[in-house]
C-alpha positions as CSV (number, residue, x, y, z in Angstrom):
1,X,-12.7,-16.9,34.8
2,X,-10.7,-16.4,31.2
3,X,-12.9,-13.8,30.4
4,X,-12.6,-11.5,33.5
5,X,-9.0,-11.9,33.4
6,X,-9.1,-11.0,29.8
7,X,-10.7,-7.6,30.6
8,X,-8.9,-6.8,33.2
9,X,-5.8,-7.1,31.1
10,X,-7.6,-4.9,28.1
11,X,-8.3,-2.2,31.2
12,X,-4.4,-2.1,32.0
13,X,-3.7,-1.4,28.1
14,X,-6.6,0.8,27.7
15,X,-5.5,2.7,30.7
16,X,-1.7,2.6,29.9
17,X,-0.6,0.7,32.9
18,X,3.5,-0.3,32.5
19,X,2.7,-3.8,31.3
20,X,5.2,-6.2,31.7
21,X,7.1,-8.0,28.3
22,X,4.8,-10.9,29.5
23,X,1.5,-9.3,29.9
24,X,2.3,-7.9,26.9
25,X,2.8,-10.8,24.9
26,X,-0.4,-12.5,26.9
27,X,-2.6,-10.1,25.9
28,X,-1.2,-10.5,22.0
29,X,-1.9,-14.6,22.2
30,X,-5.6,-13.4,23.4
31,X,-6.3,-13.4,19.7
32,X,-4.5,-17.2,18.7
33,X,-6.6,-19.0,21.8
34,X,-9.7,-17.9,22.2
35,X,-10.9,-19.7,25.6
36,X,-7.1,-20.8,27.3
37,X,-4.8,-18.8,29.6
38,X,-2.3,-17.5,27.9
39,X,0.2,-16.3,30.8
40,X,2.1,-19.6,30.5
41,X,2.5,-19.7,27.1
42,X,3.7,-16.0,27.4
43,X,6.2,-17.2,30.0
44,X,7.2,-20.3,27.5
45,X,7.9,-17.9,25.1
46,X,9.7,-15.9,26.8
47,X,11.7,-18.7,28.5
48,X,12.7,-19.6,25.3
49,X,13.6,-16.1,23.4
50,X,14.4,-13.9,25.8
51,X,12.3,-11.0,25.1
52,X,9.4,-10.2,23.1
53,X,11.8,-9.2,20.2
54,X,13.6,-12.2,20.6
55,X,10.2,-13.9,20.0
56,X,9.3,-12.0,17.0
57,X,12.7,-12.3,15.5
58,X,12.3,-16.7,15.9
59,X,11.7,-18.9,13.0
60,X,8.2,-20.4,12.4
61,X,9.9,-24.2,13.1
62,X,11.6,-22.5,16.5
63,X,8.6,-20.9,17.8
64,X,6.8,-24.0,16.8
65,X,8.9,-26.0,19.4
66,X,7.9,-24.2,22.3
67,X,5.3,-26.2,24.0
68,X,1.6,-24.9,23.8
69,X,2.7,-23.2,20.4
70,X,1.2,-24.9,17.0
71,X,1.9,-24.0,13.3
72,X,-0.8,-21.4,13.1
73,X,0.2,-19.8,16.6
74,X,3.5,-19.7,15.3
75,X,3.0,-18.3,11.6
76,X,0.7,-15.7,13.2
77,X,3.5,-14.8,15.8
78,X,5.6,-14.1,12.7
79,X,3.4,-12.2,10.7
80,X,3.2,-9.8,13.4
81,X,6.8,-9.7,13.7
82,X,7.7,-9.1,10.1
83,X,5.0,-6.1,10.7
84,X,6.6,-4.4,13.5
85,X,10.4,-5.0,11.3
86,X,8.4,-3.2,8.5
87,X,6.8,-0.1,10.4
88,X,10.2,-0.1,12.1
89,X,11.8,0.8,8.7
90,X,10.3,4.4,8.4
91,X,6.9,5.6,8.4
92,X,7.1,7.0,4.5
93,X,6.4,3.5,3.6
94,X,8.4,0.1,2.7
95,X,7.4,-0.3,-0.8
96,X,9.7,1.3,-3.1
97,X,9.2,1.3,-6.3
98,X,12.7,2.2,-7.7
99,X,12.4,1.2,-11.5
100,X,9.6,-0.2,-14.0
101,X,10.1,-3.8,-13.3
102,X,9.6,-3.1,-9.6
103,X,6.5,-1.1,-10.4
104,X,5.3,-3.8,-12.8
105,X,5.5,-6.5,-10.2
106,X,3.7,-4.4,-7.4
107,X,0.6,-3.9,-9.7
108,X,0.4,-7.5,-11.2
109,X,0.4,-8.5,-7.0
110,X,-2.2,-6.1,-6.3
111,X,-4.4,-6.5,-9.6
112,X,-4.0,-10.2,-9.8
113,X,-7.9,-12.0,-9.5
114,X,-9.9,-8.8,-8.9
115,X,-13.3,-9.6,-10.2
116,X,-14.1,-5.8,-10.8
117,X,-12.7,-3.0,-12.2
118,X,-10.5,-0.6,-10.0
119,X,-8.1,2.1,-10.3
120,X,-4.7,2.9,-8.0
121,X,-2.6,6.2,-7.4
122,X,0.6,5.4,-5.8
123,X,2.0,8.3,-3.7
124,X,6.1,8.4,-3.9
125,X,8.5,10.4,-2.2
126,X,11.9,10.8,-4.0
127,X,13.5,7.7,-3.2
128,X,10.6,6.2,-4.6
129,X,9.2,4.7,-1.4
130,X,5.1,4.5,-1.3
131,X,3.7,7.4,0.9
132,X,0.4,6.5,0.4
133,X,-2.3,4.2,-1.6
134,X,-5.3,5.3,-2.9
135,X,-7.9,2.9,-4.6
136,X,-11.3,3.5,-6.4
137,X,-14.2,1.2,-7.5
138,X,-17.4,1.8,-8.1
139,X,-20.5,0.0,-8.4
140,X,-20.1,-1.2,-12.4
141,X,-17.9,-3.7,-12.8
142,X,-16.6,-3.2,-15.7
143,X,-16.1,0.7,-15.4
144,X,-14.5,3.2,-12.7
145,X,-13.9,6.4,-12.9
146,X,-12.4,9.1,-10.5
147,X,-13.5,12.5,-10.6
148,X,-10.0,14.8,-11.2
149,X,-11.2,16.8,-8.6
150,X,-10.7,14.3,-5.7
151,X,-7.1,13.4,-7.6
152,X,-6.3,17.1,-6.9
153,X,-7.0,17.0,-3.4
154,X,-4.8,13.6,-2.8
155,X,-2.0,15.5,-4.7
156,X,-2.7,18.7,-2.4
157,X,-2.7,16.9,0.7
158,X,-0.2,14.0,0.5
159,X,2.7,16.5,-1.6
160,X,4.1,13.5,-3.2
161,X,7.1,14.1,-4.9
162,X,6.0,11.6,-7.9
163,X,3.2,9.9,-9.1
164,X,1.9,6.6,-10.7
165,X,-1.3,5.1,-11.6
166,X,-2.6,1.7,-12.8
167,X,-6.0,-0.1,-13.2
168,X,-7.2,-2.8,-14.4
169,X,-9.4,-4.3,-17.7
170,X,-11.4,-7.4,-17.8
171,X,-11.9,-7.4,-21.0
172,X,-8.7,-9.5,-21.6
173,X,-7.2,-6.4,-23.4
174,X,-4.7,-4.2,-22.4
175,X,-4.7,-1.1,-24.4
176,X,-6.0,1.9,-23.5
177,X,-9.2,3.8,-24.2
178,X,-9.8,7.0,-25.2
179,X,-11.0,7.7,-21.1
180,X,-7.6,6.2,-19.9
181,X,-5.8,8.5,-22.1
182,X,-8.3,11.6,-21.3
183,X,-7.9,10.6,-17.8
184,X,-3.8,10.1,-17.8
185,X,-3.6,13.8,-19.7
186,X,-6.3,15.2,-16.7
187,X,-3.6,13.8,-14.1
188,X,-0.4,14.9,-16.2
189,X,-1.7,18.5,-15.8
190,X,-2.6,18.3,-12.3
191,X,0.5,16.7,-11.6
192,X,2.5,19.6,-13.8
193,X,0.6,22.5,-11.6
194,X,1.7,21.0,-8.8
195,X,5.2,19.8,-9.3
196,X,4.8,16.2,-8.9
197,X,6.6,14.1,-11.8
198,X,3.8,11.4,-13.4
199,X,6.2,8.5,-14.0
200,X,3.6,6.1,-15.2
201,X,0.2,4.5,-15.9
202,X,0.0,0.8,-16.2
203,X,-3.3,-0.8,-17.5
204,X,-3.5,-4.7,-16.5
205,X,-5.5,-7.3,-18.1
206,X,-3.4,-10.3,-16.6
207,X,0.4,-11.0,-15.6
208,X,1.9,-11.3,-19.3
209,X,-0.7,-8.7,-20.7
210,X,0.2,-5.2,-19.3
211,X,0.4,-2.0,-21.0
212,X,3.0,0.5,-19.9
213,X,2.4,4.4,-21.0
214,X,6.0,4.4,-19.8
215,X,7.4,1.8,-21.6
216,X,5.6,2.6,-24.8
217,X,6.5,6.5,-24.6
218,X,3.2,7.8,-24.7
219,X,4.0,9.1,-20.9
220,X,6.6,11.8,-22.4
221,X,4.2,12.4,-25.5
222,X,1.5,13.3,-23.0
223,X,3.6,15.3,-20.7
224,X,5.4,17.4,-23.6
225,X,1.5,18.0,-24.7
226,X,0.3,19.2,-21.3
227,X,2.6,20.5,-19.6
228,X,1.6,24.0,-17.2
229,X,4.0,26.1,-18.5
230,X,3.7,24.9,-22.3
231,X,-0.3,25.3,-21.9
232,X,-0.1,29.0,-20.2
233,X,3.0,30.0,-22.7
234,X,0.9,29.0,-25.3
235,X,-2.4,31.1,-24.1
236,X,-0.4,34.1,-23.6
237,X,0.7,33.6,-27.3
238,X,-2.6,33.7,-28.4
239,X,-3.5,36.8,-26.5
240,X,-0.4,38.6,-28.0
241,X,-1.4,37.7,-31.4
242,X,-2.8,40.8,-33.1
């Protein structure tokens, strides 16, 4: 019986059918109980908030009093609320990454326990919101590496305003090699051609043990090094020479 209902409800979505508030939020509890009607905990909810937003806006211990509603019902109701708050906040993204602290949290939350080696662009516009993530492994553990080529189309298509990067060692060490300093000067240029500003490269080997090419300087050494214009001024100097 549940399950014909249940696809009959899916039909009305799938089709675009004006769904009620309640059908709505029926359809959403499909996923919490996976053989019990959910129309009268729907209703319940409802009863009790007022409107789907009001139900999204509740408190885990609120939501948690509505009969029918558990702990895990309830935390997952509010995970989906705190993710329709977030997308409501702007499609250019909610992380914002506004200073180095704020960058240095955000890549010892994403690096933290990774068993393999990986690699990160972060995509900023100019308030330094994230427009877009883009992550790289490959099949050594120890090792990735990213062709500049597929950097280049990223920068193309996403027109960042400015750029950072970070990945990880699990060696225990921090500092960087000779490729992550090849590959930070590869970027740098890239970034130079196409206007994008390269704000940083963080390497992390845990959550006290990260290396900054920011916080170190060698970010500005590298861009003063290879810049667009320096490298083309300093070509066309050569070809003047007699």
């Amino acid at each position: 019986m549940h399950e014909g209902h249940r696809r009959r409800m899916y039909e009305k979505l799938k089709s675009g059918d004006n769904l009620y508030e309640h059908e709505l939020l029926e359809i959403l509890l499909f996923n919490a109980f996976q053989r019990k009607n959910t129309n009268p905990i729907a209703h319940a909810l409802l009863d009790a908030f007022g409107s789907i937003a009001g139900v999204f806006n509740a408190e885990v211990e609120q939501l948690c009093a509505v009969e029918g509603v558990g702990e895990s019902v309830a935390l997952y109701l509010k995970c989906i609320g705190e993710c329709a708050a977030r997308s409501a906040e702007g499609g250019s993204g909610v992380i914002c990454l506004r200073n180095y602290e704020d960058f240095r949290r955000f890549v010892c939350m994403r690096f933290r326990g990774k068993v393999e080696e990986a690699l990160e662009m972060y995509c900023l516009d100019k308030s330094g919101k994230v427009k877009k993530i883009s992550s790289f492994t490959s099949d050594e553990l120890d090792r990735v590496q990213v062709d500049a080529d597929r950097v280049a189309k990223i920068i193309a298509a996403v027109k960042p305003h400015g750029l950072i990067l970070a990945h990880n060692h699990l060696s225990g060490s921090s500092a960087p090699s000779e490729n992550d300093d090849r590959f930070t000067m590869e970027v740098q240029l890239m970034c130079s051609m196409n206007n994008v500003a390269l704000y940083d490269h963080c390497i992390y080997a845990s959550d006290k043990n990260v290396f900054s090419y920011f916080s170190t300087g060698k970010i500005d050494a590298i861009k003063r090094s290879f810049s667009f214009d320096r490298l083309v001024g300093e070509q066309y100097k050569r070809e003047k020479k007699p």
